[in-house]
Backbone as a ProteinNet text record, in pm:
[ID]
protein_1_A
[PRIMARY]
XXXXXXXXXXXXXXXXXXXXXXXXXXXXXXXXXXXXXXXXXXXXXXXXXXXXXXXXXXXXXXXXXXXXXXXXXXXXXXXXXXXXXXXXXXXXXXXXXXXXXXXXXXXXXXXXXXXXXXXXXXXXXXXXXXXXXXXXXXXXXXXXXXXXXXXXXXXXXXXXXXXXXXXXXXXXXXXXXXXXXXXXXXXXXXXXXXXXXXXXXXXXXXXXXXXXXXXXXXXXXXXXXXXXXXXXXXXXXXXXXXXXXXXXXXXXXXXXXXXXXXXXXXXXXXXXX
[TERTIARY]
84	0	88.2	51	165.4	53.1	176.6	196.7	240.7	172.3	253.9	243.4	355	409	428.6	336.8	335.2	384.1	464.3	489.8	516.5	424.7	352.5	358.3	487.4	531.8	513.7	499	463.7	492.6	518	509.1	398.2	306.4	228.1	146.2	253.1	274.8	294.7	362.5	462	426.5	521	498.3	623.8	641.1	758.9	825.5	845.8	919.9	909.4	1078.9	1043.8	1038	975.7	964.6	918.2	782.5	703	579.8	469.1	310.5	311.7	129.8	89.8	-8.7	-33.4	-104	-236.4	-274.5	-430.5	-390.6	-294.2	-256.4	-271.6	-162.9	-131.8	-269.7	-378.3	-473	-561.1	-573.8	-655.2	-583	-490.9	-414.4	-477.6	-470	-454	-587.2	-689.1	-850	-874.4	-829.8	-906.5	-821.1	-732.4	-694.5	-786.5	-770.3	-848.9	-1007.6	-1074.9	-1197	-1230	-1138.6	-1184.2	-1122.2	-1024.9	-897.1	-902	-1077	-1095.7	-1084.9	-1148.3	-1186.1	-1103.7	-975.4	-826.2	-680.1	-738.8	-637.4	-602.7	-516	-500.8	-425.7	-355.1	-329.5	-242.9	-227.2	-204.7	-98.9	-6.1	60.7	94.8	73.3	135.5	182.8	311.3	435.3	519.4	547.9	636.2	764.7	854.5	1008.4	1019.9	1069.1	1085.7	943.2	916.9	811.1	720.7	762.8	729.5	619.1	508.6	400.8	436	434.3	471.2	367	278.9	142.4	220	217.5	287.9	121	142.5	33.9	69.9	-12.6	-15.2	-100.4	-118.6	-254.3	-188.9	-366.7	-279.3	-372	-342.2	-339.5	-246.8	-114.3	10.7	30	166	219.6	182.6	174	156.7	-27.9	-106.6	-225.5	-304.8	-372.4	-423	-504	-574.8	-672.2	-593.5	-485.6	-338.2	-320.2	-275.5	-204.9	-325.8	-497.3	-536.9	-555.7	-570.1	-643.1	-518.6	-399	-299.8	-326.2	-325.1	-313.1	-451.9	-587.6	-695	-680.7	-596	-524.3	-505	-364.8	-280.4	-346.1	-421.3	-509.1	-583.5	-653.1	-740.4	-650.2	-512.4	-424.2	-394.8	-377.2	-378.8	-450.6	-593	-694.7	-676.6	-634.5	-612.1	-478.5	-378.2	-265	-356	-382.5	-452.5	-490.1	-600.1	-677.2	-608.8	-506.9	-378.9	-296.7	-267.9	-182.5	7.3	-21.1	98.8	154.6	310.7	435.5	391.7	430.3	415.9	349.8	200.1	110.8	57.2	93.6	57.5	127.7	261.3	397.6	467.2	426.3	441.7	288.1	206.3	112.4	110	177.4	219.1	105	16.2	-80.8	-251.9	-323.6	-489.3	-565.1	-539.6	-605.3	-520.6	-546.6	-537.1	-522.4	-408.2	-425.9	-362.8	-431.7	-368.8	-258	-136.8	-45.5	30.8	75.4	165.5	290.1	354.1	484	432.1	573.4	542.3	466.2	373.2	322.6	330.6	437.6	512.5	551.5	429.6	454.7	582.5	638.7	724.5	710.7	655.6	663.2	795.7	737.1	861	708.8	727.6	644.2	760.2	691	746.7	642.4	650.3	524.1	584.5	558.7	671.3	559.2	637.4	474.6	548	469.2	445.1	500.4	585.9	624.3	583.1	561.9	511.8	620.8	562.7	598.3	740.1	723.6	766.8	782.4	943	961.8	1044.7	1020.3	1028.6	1102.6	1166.9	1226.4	1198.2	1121.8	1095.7	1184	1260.6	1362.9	1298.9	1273.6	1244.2	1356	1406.4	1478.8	1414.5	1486.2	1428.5	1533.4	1547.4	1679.5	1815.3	1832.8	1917.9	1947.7	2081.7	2064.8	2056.6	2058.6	1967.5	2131.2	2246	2338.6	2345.3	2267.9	2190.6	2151.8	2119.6	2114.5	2192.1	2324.5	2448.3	2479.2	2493.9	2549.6	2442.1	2312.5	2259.8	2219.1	2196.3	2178.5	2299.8	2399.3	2543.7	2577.4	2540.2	2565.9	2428.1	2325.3	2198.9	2234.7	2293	2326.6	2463.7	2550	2719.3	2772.9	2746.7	2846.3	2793.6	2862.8	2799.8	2788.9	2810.3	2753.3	2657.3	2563.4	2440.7	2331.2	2379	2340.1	2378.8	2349.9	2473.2	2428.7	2323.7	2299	2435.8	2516.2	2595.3	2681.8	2711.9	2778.8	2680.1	2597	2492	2428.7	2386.1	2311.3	2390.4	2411.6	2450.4	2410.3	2294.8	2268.4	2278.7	2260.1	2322	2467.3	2560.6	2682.2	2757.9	2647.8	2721.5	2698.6	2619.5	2605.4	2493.3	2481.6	2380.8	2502	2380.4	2427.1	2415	2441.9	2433.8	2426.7	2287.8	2294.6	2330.6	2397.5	2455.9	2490.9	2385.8	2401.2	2419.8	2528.7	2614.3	2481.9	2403.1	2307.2	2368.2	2525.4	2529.5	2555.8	2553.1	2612.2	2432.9	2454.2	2303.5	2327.6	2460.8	2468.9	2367.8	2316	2258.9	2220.1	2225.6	2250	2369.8	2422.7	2555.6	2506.5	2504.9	2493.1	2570.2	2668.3	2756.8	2644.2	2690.8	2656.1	2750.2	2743.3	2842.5	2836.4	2882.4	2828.8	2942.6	2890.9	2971.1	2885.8	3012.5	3131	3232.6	3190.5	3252.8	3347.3	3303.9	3434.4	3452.6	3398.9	3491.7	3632	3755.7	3875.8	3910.1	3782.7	3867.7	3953	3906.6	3992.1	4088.7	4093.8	4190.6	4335.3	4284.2	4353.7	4395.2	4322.3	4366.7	4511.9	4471	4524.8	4681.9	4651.8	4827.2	4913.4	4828.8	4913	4973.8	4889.8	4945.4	5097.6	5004.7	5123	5254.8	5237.7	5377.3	5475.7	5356.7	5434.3	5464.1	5419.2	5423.6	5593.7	5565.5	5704.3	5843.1	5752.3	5896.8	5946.1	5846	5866.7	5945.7	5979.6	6001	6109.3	6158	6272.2	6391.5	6452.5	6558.8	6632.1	6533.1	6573.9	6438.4	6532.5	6395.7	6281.7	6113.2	6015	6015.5	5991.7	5960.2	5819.5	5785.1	5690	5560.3	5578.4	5500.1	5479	5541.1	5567.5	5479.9	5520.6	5494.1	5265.3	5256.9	5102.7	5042.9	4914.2	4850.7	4856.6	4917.2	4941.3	4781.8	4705.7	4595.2	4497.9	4512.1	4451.6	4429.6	4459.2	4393.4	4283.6	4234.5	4073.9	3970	3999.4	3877.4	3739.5	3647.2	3516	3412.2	3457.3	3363.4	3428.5	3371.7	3452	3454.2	3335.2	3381.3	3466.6	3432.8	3541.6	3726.8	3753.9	3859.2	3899.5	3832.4	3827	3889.8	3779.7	3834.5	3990.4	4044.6	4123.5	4235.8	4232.2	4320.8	4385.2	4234.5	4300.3	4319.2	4305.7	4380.1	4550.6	4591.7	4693.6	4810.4	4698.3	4777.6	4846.4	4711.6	4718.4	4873.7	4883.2	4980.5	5060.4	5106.4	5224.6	5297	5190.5	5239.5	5304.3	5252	5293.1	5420.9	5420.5	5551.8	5597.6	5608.4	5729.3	5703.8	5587	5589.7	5490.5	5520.5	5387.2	5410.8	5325.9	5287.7	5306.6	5292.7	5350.2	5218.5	5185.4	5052	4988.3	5043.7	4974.1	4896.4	4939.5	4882.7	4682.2	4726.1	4602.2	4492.8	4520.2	4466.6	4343.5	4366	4286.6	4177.3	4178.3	4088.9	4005.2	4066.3	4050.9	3940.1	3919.2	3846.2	3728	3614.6	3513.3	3451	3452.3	3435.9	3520.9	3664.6	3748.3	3687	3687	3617.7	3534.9	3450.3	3299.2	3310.5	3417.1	3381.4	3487	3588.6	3675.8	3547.4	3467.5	3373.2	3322.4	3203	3162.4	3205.1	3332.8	3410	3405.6	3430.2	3497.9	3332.2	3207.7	3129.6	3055.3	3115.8	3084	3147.8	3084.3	3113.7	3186.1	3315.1	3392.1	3357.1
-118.6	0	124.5	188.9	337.5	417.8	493	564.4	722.4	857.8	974.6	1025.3	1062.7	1197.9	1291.2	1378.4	1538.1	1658.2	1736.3	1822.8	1940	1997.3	2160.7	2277.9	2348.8	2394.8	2548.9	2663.1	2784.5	2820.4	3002.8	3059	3148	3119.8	3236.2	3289.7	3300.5	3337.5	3333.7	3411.1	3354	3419.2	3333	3426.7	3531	3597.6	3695.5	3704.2	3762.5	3735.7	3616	3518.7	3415.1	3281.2	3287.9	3147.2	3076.7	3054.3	2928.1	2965.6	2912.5	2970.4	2895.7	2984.1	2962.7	2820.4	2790.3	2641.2	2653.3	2757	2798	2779.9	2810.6	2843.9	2693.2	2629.1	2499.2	2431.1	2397	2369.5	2387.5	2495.6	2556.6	2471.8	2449.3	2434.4	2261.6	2224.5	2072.3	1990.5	2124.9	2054.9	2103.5	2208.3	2197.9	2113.5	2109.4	1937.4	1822.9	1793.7	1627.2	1669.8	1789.7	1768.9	1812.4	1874.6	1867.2	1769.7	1670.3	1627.9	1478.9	1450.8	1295.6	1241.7	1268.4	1204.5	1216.1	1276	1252.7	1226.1	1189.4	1158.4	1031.1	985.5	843.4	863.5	941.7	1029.8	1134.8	1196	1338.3	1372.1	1447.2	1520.2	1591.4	1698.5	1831.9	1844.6	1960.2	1997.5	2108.6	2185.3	2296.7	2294.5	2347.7	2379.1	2530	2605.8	2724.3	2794.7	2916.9	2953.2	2875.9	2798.5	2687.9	2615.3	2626.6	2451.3	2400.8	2272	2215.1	2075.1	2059.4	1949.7	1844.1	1782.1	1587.5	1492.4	1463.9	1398.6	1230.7	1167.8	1074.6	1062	972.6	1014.5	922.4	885.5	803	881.2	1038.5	1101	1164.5	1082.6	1121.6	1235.5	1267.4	1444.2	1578.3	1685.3	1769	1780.4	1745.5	1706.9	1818.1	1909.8	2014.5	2049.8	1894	1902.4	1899.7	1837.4	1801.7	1966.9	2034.2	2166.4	2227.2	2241	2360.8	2332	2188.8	2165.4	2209.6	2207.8	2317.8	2452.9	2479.9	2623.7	2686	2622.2	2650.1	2644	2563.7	2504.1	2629.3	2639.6	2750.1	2926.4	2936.9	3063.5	3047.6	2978.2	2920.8	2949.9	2934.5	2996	3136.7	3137.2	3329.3	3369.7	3404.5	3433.7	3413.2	3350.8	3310	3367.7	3388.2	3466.8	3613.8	3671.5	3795.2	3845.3	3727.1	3761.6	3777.9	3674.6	3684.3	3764.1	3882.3	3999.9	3882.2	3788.5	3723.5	3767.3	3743.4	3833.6	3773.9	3859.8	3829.6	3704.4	3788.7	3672.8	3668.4	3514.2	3471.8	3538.2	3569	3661.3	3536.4	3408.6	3315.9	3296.4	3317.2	3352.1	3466.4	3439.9	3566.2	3627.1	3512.1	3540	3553.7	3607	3582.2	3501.3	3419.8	3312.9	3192	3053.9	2951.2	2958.2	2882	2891	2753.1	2642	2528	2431.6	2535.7	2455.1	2535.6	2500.2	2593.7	2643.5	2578.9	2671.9	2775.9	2884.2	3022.6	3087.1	3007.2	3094	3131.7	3104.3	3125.3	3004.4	2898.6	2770.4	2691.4	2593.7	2484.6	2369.4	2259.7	2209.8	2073.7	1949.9	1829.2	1712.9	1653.1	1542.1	1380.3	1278.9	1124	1051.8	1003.2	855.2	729.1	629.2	495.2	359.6	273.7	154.8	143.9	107.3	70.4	-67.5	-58.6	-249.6	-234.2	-391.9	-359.8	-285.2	-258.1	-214.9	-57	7.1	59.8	207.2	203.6	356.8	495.8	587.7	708.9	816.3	933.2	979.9	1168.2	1208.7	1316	1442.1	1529.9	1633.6	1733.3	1827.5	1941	2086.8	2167.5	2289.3	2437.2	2513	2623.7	2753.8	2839.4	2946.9	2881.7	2780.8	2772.3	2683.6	2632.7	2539.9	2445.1	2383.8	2268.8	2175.9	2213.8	2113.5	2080.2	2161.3	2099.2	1960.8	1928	1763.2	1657.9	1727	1652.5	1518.8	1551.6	1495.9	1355.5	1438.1	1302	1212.5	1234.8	1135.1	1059.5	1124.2	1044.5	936.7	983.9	879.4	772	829.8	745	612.1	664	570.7	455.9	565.8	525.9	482.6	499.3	514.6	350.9	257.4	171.2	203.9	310.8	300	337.7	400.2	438.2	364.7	254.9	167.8	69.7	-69.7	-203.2	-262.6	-240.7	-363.8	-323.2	-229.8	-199	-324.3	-376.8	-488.7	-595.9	-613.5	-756.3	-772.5	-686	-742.9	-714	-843.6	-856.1	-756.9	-731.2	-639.1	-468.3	-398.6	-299	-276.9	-392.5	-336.9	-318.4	-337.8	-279	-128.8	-77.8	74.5	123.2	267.1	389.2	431.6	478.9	616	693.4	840.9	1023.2	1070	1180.3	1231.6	1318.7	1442.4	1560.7	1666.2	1778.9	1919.3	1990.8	2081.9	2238.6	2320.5	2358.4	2478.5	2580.3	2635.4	2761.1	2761	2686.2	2711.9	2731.7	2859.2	2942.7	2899.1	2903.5	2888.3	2754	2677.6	2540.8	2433.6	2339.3	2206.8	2131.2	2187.9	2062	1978.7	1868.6	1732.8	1655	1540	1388.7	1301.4	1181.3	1067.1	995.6	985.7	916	798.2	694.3	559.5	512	495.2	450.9	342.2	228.7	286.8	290.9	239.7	193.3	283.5	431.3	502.6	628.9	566.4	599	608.9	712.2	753.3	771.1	787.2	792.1	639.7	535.5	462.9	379.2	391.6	384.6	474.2	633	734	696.3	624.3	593.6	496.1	402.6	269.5	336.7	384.3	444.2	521.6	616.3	664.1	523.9	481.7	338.8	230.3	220.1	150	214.9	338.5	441.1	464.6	490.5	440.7	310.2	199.4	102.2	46.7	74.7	28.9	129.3	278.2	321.1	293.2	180.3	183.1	7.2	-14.7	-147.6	-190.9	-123.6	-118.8	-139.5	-192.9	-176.8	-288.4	-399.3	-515.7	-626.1	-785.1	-882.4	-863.3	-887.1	-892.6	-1012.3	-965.8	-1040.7	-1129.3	-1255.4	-1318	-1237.3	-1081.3	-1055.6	-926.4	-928.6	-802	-863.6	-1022.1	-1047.2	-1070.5	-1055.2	-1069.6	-952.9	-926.9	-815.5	-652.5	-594.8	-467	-409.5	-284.9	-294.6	-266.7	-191	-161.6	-269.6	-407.9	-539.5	-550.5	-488.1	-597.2	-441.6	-327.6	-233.7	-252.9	-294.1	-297.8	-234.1	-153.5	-34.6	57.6	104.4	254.9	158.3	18.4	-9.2	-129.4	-217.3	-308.5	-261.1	-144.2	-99.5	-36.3	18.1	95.9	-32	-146.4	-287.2	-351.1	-363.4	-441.4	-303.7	-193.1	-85.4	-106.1	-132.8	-147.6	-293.6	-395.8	-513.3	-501.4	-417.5	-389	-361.8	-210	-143.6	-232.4	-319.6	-450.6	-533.5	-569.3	-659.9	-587.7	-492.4	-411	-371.1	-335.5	-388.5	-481.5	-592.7	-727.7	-754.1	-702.6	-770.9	-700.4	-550.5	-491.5	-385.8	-410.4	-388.3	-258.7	-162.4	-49.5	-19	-25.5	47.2	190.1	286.2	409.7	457.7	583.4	659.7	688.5	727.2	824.8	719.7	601.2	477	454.6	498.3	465.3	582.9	715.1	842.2	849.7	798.9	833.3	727	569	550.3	477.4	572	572.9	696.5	775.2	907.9	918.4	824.2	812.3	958.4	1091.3	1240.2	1230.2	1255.8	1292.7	1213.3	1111.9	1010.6	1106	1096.9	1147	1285.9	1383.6	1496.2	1509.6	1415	1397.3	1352.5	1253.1	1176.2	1270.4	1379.9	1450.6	1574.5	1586.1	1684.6	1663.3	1501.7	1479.5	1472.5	1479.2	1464.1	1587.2	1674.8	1858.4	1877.2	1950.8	1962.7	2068.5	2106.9	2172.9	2304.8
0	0	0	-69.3	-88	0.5	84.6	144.1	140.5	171	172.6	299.9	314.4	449	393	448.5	417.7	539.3	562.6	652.9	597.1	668.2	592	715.6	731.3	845.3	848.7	933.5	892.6	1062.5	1037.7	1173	1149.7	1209.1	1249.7	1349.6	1437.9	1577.7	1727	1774.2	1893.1	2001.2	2126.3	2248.8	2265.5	2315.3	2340.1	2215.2	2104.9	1988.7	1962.3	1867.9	1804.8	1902.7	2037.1	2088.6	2090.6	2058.7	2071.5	2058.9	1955.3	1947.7	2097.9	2127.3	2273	2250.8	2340	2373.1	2275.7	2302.5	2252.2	2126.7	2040.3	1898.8	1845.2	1909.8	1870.9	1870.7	1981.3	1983.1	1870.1	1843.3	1759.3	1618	1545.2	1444	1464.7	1567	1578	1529.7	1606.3	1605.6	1484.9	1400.1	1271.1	1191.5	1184.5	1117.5	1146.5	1275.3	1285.7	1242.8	1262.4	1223	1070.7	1008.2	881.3	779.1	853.2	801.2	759.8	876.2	880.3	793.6	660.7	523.6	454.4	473.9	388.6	463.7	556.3	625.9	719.9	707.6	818.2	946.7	963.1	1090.6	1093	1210.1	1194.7	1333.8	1334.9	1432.8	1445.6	1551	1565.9	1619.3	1574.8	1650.9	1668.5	1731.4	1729.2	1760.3	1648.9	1692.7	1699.5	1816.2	1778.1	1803.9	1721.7	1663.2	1591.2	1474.1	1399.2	1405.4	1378.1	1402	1263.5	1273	1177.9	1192.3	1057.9	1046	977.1	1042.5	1007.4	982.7	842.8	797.7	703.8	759.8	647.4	595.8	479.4	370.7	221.3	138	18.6	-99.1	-95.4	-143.1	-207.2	-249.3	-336.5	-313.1	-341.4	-332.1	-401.3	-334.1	-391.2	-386.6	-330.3	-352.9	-284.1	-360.2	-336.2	-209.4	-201.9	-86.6	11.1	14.7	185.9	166.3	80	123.4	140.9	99.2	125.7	269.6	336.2	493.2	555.7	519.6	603.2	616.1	523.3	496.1	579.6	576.2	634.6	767.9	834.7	972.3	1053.9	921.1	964	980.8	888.6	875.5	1019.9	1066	1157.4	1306.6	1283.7	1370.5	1373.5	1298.1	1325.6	1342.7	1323.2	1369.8	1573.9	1597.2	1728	1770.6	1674.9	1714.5	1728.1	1629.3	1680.1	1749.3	1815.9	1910.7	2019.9	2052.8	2187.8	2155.5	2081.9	2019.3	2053.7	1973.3	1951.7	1872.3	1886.1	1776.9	1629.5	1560.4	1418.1	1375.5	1396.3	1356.2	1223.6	1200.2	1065.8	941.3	1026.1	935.9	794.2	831	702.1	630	612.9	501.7	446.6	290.3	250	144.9	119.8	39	101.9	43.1	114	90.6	-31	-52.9	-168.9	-92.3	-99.1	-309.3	-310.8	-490.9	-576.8	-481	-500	-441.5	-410.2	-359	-235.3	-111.8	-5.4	-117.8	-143.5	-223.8	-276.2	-240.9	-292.1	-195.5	-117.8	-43.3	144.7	148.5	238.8	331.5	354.8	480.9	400.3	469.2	388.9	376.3	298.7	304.1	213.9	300.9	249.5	248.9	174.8	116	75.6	94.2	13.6	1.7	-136.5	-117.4	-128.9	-69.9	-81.9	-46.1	-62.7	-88.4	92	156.7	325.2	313.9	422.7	478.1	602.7	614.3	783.1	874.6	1003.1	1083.3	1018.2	940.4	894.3	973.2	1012.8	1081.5	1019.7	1014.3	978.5	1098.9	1057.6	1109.5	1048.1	1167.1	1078.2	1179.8	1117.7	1135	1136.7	1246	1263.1	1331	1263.4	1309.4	1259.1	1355.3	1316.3	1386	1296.4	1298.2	1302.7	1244.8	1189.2	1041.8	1004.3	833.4	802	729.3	664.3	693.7	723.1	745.4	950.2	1013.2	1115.9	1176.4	1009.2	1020.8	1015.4	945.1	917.9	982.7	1077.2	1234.1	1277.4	1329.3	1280.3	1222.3	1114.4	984.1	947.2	958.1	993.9	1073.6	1182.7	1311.4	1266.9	1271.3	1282.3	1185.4	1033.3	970.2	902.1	967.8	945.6	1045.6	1173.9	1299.8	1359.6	1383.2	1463.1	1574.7	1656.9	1783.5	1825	1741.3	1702.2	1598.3	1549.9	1448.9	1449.1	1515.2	1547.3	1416.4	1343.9	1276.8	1114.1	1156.9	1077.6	1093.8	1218.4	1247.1	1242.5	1260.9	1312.1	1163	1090.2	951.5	811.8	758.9	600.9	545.8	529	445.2	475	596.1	633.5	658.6	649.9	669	542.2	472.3	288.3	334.4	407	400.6	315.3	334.8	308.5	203.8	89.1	57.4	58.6	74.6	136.2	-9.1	-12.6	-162.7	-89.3	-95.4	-89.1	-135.1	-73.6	-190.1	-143.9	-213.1	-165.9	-207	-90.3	-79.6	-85.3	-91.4	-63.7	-208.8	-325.5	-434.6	-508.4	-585.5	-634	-775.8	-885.8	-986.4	-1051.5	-954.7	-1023.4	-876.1	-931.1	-856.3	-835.9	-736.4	-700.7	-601	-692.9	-589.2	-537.3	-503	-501.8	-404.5	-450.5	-436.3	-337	-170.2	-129.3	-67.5	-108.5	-35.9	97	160	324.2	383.3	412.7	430.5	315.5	248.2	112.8	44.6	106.5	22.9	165.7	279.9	370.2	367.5	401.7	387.9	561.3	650.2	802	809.9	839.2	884.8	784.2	651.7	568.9	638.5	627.8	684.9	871.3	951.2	1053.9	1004.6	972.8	916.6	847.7	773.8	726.1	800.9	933	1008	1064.8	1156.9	1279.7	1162.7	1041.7	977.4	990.1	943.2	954.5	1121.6	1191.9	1306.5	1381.1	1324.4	1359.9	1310.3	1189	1065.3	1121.9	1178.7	1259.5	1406.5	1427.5	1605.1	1602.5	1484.9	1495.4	1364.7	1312.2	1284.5	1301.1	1444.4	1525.6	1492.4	1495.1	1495	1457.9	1465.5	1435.2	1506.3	1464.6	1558.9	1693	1781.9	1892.4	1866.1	1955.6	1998.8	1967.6	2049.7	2088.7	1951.1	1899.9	1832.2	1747.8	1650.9	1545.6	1562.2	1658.8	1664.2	1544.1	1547.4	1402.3	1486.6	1372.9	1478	1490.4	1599.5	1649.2	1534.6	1432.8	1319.8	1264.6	1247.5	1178.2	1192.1	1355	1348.3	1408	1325.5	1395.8	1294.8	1383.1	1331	1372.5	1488.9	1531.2	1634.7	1654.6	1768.9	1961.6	1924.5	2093.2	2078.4	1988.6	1995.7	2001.4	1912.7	1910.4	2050.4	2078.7	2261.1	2332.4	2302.3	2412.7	2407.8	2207.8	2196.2	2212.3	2197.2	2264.8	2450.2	2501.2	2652.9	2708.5	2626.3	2621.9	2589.6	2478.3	2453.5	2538.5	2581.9	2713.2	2855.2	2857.1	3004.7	2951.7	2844.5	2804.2	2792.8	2789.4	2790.3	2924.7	3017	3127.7	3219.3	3178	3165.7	3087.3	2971.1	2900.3	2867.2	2919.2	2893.8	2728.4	2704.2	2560.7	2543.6	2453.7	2430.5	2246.9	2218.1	2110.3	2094.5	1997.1	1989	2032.2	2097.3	2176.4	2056.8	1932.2	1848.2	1751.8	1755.2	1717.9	1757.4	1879.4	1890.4	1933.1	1964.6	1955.5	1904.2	1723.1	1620.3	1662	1707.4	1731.6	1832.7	1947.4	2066.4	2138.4	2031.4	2015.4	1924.3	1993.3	1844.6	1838.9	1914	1909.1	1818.2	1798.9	1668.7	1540	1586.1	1441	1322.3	1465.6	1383.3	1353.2	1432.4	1333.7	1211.3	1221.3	1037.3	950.7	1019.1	899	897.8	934.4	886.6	840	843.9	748.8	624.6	601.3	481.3	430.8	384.7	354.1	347.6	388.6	307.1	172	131.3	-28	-23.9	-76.7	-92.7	-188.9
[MASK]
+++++++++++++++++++++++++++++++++++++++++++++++++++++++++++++++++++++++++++++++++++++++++++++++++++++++++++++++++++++++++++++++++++++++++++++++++++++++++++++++++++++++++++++++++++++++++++++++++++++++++++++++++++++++++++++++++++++++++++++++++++++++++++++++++++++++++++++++++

């Protein structure tokens, strides 16, 4: 069964400047959704970030569908009227037009829409910010989907540990559309880039002479498969070095001993230049 999510977001109006519509506002926004909303809609949620209400809908009324944007927009009008009345800050300062002309774009609210056929038990992740940019999200959509320590089945399932791919677009670039395509981990460069430092100091910390017993074991970079296993076989290391006399070079293991450093190289390297 196909499925659409619609989120049709607008400010029109706050308490004290840009903080938060008042209870009454939100209310008001919420009940004329569910009561005019019944007969096109399969459910509904409301929410505020910021100033922001923002109408989270599902519906198998495909995108863009005149009747989903005008029952916002009627929502939202239906709110200001109520900002008014509570002399709330800049009310109904995102309806830029007076009447409804088919679609929210252009006319000041924002919306984001998907239609996709439904699997069971099927979960969604819907992102809400406000005063600040759309790379906001960076961070978690990153972790949520790259980082195993936020995602095990990166380790536990065949088929997620091939990885996500990140479409990615330079918004600050106006000339057009710059997009890339990045698949991870697959063309991940952090722990390649871990991996050639440790080799380099490994190959200079052991140079002197033949390898020992203990030397000739896999230096610690052989077996990293996530940010905690490496943490563990790091302070196993350390224990045996104590014991036998033996240490590895510090800077060896820094890089991934620090899944904070990790994650903000990975999300460096995945800004568009």
């Amino acid at each position: 069964m196909k499925i659409t999510l619609s989120v049709i977001k607008a400010d029109v109006g706050s308490i004290a400047g840009h903080i938060r519509p008042s209870e009454k506002l939100k209310k008001t926004v919420e009940q004329y959704v569910r009561e005019h909303g019944s007969q096109l809609l399969l459910d509904t949620y409301i929410s505020s970030t910021g100033d922001d209400i923002a109408i989270l809908m599902s519906h198998q009324q495909g995108v863009d569908n005149p009747k989903i944007h005008e029952l916002a927009w009627k929502a939202f009008m239906a709110g200001t009227a109520v900002a008014k009345e509570q002399g709330l800050y800049g009310a109904g300062q995102d309806l830029l037009k007076d009447a409804f002309s088919g679609n929210v774009r252009g006319m000041g609210p924002a919306s984001s829409e998907m239609e996709f056929d439904e699997r069971p038990n099927e979960p969604f992740l819907f992102f809400a910010a406000d005063k600040t940019d759309p790379g906001a999200y960076n961070l978690p959509l990153y972790l949520g989907f790259a980082d195993p320590m936020f995602c095990p089945g990166l380790l536990l399932s065949p088929n997620i540990a091939k990885g996500y791919t990140f479409t990615i677009m330079d918004v600050a670039y106006t000339e057009g559309d710059r997009i890339i395509d990045l698949a991870r981990p697959r063309n991940c460069t952090i722990s390649h880039a871990c991996s050639e430092t440790m080799n380099a100091s490994w190959s200079s910390r052991f140079t002197a002479g033949p390898p020992t017993k203990l030397q000739r074991r896999s230096p610690p970079h052989a077996c990293i498969t996530s940010p905690a296993s490496t943490r563990a076989r790091t302070i196993r290391s350390r224990s045996s070095v104590r014991r036998e006399t033996f240490r590895p070079p510090a800077r060896s293991c820094r890089p991934i001993a620090s899944p904070t450093t990790s994650r903000a190289r990975c999300v460096a390297a995945i800004t568009v230049p």
